[in-house]
N, C-alpha and C positions, 0 to 999 in steps of 0.2 A: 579428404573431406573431414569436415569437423561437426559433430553435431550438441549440441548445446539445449539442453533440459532447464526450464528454471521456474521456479512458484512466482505466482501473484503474491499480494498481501493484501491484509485489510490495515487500516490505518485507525486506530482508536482518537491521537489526538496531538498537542505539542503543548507542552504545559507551559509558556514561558513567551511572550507575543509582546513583553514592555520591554524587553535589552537594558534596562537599568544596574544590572549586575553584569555588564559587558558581552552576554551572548543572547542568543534570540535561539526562540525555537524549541529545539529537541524532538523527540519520536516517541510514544508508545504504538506499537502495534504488532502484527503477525504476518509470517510467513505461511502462505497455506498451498496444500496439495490439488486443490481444484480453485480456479481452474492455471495450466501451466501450458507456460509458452514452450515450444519446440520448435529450435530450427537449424537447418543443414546451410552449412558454409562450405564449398570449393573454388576450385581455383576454374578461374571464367578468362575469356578475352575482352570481356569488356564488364562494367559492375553492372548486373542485374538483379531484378529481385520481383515477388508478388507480390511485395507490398510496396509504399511509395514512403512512409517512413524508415523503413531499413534504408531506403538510399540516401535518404535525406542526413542518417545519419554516418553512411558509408560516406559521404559529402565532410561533413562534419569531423567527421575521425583521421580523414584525411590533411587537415588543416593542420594536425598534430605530428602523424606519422606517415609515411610512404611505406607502401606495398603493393603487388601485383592486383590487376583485377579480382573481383568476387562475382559467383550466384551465389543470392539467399536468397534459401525458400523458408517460408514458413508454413512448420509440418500442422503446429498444432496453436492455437492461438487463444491471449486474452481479451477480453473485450476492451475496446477503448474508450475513455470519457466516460469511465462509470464509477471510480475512485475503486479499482484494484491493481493499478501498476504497468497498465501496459507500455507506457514509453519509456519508463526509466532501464524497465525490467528488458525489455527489446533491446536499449542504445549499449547496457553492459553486459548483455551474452553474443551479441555481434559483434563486440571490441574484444570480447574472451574469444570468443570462437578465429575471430581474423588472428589475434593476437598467436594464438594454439597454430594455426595454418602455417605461418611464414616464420613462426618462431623469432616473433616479437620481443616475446619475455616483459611483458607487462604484468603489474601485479592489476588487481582490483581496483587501488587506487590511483593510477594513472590511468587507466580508462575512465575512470567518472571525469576525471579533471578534465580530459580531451572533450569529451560527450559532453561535459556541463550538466549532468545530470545526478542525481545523489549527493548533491553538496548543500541544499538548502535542508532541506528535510532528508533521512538516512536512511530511512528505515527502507526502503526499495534494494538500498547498498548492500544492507548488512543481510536482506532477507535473501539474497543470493549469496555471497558469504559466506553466512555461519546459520541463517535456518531461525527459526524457533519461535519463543516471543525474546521480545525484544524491545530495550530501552535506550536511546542514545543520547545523547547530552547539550547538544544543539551545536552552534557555530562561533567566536567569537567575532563580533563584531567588523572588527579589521580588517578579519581576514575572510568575509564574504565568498562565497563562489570560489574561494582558493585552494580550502582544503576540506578533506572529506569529516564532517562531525564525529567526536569519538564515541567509541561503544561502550555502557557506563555497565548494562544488564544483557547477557543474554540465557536462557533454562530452555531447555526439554518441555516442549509438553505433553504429561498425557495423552495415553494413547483413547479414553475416554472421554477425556475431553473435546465435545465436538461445536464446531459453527454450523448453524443453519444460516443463509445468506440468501438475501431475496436483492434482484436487477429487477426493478419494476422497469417495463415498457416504454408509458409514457412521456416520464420526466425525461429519457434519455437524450434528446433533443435539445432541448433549451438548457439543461448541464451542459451540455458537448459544446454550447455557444460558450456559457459562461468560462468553461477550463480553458477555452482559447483564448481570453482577456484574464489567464491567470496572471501571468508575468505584471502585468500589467495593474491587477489588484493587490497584491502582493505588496509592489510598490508603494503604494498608496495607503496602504493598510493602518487604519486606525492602532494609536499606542494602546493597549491591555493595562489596564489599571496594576500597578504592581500587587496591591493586596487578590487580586484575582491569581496572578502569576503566582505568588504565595499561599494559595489554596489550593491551585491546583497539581503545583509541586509538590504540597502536603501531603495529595490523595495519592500521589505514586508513589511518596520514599513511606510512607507510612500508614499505607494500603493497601496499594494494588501489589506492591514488592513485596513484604511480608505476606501477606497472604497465597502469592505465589507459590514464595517457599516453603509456605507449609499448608502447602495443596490444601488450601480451605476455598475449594469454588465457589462456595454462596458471598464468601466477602470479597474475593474477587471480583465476581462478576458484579458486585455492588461499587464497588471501588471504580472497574470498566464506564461502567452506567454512571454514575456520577461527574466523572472527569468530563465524558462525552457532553452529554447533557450542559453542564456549567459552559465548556467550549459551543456549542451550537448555542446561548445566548447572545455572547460576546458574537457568536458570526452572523446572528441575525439581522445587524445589518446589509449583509449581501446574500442573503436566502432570503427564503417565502417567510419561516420563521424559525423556530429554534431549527429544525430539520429542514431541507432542501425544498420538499412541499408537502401538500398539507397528507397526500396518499402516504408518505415518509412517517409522518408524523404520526398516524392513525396504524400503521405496520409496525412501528416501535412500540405504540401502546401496545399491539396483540402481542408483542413478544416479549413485552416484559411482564407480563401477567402471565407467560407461561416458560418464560429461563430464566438464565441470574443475571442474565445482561441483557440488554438490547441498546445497539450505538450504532451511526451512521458512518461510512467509512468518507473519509475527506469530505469532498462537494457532495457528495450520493451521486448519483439515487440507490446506490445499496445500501443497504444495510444489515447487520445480522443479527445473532443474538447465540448466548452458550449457555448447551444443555449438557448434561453429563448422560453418557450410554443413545447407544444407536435406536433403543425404543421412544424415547424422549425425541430425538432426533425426529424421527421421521412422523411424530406425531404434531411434534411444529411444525413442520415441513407439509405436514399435510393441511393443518391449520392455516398457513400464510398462504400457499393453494387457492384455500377456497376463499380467502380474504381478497386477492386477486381477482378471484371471475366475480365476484359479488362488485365489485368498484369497475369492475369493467378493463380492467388492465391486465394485458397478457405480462409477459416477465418470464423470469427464470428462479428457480428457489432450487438451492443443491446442498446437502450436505457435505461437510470436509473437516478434514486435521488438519490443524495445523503443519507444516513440514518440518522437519527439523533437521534437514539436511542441506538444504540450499541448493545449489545449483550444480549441476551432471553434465559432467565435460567430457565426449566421445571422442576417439579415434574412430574414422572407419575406412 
């Protein structure tokens, strides 16, 4: 048996949506310790599982390599269709985990290629990987869905540096419709003004990076907020409006009046915000709480670190 640990992330954004300098894309965002998937792989007579995407993608994996039947079970799980990772994050700890079982000898990167997963955007890739936050450099052009995008930034973060992340309820539904027409949107997807792409590239290499490295949270978390923000205009074509819906919108406002950041993670409905120190923490936390039963929408609000370890690969 093989059992396999891995973080969610949150997704802050992709500075680069024109391809006029040959590649599209790239990743800022984080690996985090809540919430994280778990799941156990052995050796089965026939492939089972409790979930119906493990098989889909035991299906999948197959197309690439042969191996003995599987069970997966999943011990411990992330939510789906809420912009923090769960399919990417599933389809490359069950290809580690198979790959660990029958003594495949796949690295990282031939599992995404087989799975098709982690090659448009990376940051799901690398947050199993190597952990942390993290910056990748996008895809070029050409070579689409070929190859996995390269890693440009990854640091440590602070261990007081915290996300407070709120899953509102409601929206969850009519997200879950829309991430199903993502492939689909994607395709389609209106070209991003190059001067926008060169703003928004601005705020990473000469923002939100330096400020990283010299652990100055307030410009960070300014630099987060910013990029976000300028990206959910450009995506207002296919949201409610800058944010996913108007509940999004009105939970960013409380949390950026009360952290250094507040951003929506991909499509939402999450969203979080970063405070420094666990008192801060839990006092947004309790803030977005009560912002919740006042709007009438249940949700989930949790605090976390980010991870910086990636993904835990068991024998047992």
């Amino acid at each position: 048996m093989v059992k396999v640990s891995s973080p969610g992330h949150l997704h802050t954004g992709n500075p680069d949506l024109s391809g006029d300098m040959g590649r599209l894309y790239g990743t800022v965002g984080f690996a985090i310790e809540t919430p994280r998937l778990g799941i156990e792989v052995r050796e089965a007579d026939k492939d089972r599982s409790n979930d119906e995407d493990a098989l889909r993608f035991l299906k999948r994996f197959r197309e690439s390599y042969e191996f003995p039947p599987v069970k997966v079970e999943i011990k411990s799980s992330i939510p789906k269709w809420v912009g923090v990772g769960f399919h990417t994050t599933l389809a490359l700890s069950l290809g580690k985990a198979v790959s660990e079982l029958y003594d495949l000898n796949l690295s990282l990167e031939d599992i995404a290629l087989a799975m098709r997963r982690g090659l448009i955007t990376a940051l799901g890739f690398y947050a199993l990987k190597v952990g942390g936050f993290i910056y990748e450099g996008g895809f070029p052009l050409r070579k689409r869905e070929r190859v996995v995008p390269p890693l440009i930034f990854r640091g440590d973060m602070p261990n007081d540096w915290l996300f407070v992340v709120t899953i509102p309820e409601t929206p969850r539904k009519a997200l879950a419709e829309v991430r199903k027409r993502e492939d689909e949107i994607l395709g389609n997807l209106k070209k991003m003004p190059p001067e926008l792409a060169d703003r928004l590239s601005r705020i990473v290499l000469m923002k939100i990076l330096p400020a990283f490295v010299e652990r100055d949270v307030k410009t960070f978390g300014e630099g987060l907020y910013q990029f976000n923000h300028l990206l959910g205009e450009f995506w207002s074509d296919y949201q409610e409006n800058v944010y996913c819906c108007d509940l999004v919108n009105e939970g960013i406002r409380l949390m950026l009046e009360n952290a250094h950041c507040a951003c929506q993670t991909s499509w939402g409905p999450t969203f979080y915000g970063l405070v420094e120190g666990k008192t801060q923490a839990e006092r947004l936390k309790s803030l977005v709480e009560g912002f919740l039963r006042e709007n009438g929408d249940g949700g989930e609000v949790f605090i976390t670190r980010v991870d910086n370890r990636g993904m835990v690969v068991e024998h047992g």
